[in-house]
C-alpha positions in Angstrom: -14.4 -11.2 15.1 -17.8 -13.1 14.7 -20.0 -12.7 11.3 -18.3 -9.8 9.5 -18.3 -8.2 5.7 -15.5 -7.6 3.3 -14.1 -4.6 1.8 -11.8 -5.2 -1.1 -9.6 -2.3 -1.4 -6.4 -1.9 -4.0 -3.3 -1.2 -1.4 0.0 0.0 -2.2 3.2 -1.2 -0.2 5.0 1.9 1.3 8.2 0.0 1.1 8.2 -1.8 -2.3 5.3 0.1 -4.1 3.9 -3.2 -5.4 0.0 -3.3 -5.7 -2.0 -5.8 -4.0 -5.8 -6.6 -3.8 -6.6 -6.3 0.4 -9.6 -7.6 2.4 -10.6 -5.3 5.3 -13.4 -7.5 8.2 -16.0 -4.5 9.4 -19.2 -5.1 11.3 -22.0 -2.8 9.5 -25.0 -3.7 7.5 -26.3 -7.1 7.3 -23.0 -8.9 8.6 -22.8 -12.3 6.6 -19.4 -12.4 5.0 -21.1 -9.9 1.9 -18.2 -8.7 0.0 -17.7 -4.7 -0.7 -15.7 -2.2 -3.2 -15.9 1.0 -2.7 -18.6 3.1 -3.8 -20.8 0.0 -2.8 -24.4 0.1 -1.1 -24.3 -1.2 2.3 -26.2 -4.6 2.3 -29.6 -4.7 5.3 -31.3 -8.0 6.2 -31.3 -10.0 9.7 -28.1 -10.0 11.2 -28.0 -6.3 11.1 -25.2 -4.2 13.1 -26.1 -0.3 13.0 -29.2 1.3 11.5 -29.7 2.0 7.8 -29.2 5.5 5.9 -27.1 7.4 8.8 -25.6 10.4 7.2 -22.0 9.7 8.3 -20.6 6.8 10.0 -17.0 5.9 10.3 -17.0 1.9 10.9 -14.1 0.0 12.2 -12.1 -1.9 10.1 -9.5 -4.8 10.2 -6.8 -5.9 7.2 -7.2 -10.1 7.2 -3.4 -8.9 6.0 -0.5 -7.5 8.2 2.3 -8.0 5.6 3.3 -7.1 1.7 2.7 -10.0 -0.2 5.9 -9.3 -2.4 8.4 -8.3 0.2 6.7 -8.8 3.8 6.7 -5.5 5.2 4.5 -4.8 7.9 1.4 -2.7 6.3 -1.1 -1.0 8.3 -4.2 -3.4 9.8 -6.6 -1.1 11.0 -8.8 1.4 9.0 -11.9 3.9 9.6 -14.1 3.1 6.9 -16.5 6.0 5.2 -19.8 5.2 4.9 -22.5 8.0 4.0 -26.3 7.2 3.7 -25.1 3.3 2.8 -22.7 3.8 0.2 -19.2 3.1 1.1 -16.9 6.1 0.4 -13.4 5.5 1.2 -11.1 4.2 3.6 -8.2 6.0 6.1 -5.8 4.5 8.4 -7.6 4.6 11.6 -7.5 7.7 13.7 -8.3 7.1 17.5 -8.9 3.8 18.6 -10.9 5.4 21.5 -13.8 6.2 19.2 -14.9 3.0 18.8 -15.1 2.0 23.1 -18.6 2.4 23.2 -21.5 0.0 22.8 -20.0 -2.7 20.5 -17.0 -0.8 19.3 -17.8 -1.6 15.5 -19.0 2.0 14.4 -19.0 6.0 15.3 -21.3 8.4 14.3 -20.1 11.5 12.6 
């Protein structure tokens, strides 16, 4: 995946219910392994993918998990992340992979 960001998010197995602390790899912002909750402000500098305070992106996300930690389940890997004017607003499993085969497939406009 190259230079990429974190986004910690709290995930929840669907099969065991246990809690788990999950590190999503985008490519927005200044991508140099900066680490993200949500709510965060989006990070600029040099290595900059996508332009600073679009009203609504949806950036493509990747769990560095593909399993439960408790009872190894397979738990979703890809997300659309939320991101409004830089701030990080929340997370979905992703939608359409098809909205990201443009350019360099890291974020959509919404």
């Amino acid at each position: 995946m190259g230079a990429y960001n974190i986004l910690k998010i709290n995930a929840k197995c669907e099969n065991c219910n246990v809690l788990f602390i999950d590190n999503i790899q985008f490519k927005f912002g200044d991508t140099w392994q900066n680490e993200y909750l949500i709510g965060e402000k989006i990070k600029w500098g040099r290595a900059d993918i996508g332009v600073p305070g679009l009203n609504k992106v949806k950036v493509y996300g990747v769990s560095e998990s593909d399993r439960c930690p408790v009872c190894r389940y397979l738990i979703a890997r890809e997300y659309d992340i939320i991101i409004e004017k830089d701030i990080i607003e929340y997370i979905t499993p992703l939608t359409n992979l098809e909205d990201y085969n443009f350019d360099e497939g890291n974020y959509s406009l919404l």
